[in-house]
LUMROPA-826059 format. One line per field, with one value per residue: x, y, z of N, C-alpha, C in turn. Coordinates in Angstrom, 2 decimals. Example, Ala and Ser with C-alpha at 12.3 -4.5 7.8 and 13.67 -1.06 7.14 Angstrom:
# LUMROPA-826059
n_X	[13.19,12.85]
n_Y	[-5.69,-2.25]
n_Z	[7.80,7.08]
ca_X	[12.30,13.67]
ca_Y	[-4.50,-1.06]
ca_Z	[7.80,7.14]
c_X	[13.20,12.90]
c_Y	[-3.30,0.03]
c_Z	[7.80,7.87]
# end
This chain:
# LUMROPA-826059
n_X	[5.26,5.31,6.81,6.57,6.41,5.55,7.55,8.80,10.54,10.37,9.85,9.69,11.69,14.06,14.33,15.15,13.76,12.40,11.91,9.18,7.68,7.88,5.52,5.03,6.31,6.30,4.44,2.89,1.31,-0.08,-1.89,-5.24,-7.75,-9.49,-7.44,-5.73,-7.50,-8.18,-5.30,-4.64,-6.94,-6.29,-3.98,-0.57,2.61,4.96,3.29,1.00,-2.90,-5.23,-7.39,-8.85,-7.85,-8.23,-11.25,-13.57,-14.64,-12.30,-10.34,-10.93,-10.27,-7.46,-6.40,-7.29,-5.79,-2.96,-3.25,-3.26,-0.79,0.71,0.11,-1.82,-4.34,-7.90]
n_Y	[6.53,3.68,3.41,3.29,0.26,-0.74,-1.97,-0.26,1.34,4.02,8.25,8.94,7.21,7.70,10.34,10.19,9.00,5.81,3.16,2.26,-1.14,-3.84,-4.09,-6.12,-8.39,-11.31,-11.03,-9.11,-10.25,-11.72,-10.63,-9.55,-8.41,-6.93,-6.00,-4.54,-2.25,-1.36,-0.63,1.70,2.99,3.77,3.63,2.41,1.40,3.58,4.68,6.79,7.52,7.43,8.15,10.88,11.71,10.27,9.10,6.48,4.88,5.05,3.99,1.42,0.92,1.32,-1.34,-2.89,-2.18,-2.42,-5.17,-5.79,-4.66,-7.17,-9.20,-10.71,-12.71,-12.31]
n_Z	[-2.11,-1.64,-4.48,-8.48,-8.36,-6.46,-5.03,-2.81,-3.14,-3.58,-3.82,-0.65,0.17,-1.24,-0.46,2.28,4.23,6.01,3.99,2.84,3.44,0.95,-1.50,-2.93,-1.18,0.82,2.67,2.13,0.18,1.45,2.68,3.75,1.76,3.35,5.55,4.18,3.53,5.84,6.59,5.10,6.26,8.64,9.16,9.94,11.36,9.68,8.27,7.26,8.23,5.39,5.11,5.33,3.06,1.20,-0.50,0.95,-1.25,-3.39,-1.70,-1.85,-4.70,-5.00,-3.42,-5.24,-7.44,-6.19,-5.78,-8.87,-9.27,-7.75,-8.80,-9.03,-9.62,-10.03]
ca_X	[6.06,6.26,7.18,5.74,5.93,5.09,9.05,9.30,12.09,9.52,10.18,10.59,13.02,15.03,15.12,15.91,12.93,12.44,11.79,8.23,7.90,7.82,3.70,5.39,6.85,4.96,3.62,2.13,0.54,-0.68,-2.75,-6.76,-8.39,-9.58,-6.77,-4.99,-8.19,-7.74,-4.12,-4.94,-7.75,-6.05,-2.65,0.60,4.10,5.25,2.51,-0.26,-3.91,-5.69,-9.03,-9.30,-7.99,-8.78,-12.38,-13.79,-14.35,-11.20,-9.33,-11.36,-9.59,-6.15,-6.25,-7.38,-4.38,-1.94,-3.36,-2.49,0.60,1.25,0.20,-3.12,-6.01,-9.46]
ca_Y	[5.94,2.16,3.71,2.75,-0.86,-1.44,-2.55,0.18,2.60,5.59,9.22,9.23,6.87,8.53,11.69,9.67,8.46,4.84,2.48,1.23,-2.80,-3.97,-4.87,-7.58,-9.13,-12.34,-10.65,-8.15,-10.77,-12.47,-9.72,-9.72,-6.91,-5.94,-5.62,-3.46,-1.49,-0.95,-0.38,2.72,3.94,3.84,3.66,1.16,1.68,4.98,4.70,7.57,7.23,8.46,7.95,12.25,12.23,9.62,8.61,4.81,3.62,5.18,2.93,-0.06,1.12,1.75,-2.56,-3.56,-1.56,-3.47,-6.89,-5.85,-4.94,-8.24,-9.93,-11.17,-12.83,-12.31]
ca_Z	[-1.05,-2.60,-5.53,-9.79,-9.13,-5.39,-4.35,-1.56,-3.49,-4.05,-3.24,0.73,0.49,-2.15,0.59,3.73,5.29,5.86,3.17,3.55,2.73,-0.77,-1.86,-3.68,-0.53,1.05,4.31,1.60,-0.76,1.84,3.49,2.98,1.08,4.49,6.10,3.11,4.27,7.70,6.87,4.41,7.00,10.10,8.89,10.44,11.48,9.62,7.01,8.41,7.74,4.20,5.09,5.10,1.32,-0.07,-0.33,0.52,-2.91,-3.51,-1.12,-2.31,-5.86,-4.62,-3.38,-6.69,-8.30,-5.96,-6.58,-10.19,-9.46,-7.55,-9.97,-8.11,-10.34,-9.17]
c_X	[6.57,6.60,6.30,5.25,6.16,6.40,9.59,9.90,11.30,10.73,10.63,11.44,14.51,15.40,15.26,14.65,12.69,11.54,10.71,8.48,7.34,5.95,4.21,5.73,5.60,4.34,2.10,0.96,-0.24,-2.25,-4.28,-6.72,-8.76,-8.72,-5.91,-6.16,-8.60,-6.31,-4.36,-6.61,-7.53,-4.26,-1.81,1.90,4.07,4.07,1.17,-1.70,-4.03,-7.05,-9.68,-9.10,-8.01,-10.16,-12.63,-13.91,-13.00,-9.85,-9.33,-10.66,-8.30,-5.61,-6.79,-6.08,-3.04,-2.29,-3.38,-0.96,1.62,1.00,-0.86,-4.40,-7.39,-10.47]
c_Y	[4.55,2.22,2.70,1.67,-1.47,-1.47,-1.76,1.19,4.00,6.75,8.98,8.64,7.33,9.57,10.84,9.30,7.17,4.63,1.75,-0.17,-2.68,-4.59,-5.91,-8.68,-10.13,-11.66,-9.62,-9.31,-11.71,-11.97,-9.70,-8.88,-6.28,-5.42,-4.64,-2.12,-0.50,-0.42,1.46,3.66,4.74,4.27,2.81,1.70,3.13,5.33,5.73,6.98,8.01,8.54,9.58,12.73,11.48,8.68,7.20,4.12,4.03,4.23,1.49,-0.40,0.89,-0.26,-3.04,-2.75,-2.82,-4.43,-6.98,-5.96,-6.38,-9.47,-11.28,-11.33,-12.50,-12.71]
c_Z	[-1.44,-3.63,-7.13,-9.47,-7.75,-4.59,-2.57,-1.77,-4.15,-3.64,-1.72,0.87,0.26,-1.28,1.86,4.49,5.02,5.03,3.59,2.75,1.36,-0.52,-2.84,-3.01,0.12,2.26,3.02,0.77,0.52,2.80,2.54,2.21,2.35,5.67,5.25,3.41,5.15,7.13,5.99,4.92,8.18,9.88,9.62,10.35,11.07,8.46,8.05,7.43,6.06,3.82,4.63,3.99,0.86,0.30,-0.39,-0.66,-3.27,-3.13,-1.69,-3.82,-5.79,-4.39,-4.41,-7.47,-7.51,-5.74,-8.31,-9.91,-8.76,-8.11,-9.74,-8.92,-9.67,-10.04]
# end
């Protein structure tokens, strides 16, 4: 959905469904780890949950990938 490199221009957009926000943009970098969390348990706006396929350490994985890709030391 945010497509390779976070920006937003994945697949659904490419077929017509709205363009989720870029994980590069400041609302995104500015978000905890526990709220990237919550957002990938519960889900937000058009984004649904993925708590039923994708397992908790999984998620906890998924926010260490996009604080790579934003370019987020730790």
């Amino acid at each position: 959905c945010h497509g390779p490199e976070g920006k937003g221009d994945g697949l659904v957009a490419k077929r017509g469904f709205p363009a989720p926000p870029s994980l590069l943009a400041p609302r995104a970098l500015a978000m905890k780890d526990g709220q990237m969390f919550h957002v990938l348990t519960y889900g937000q706006a058009n984004m649904p949950s993925y708590a039923a396929q994708v397992e908790r350490e999984d998620r906890w994985r998924v926010i260490e990938y996009v604080r790579q890709l934003q370019g987020v030391r730790r």
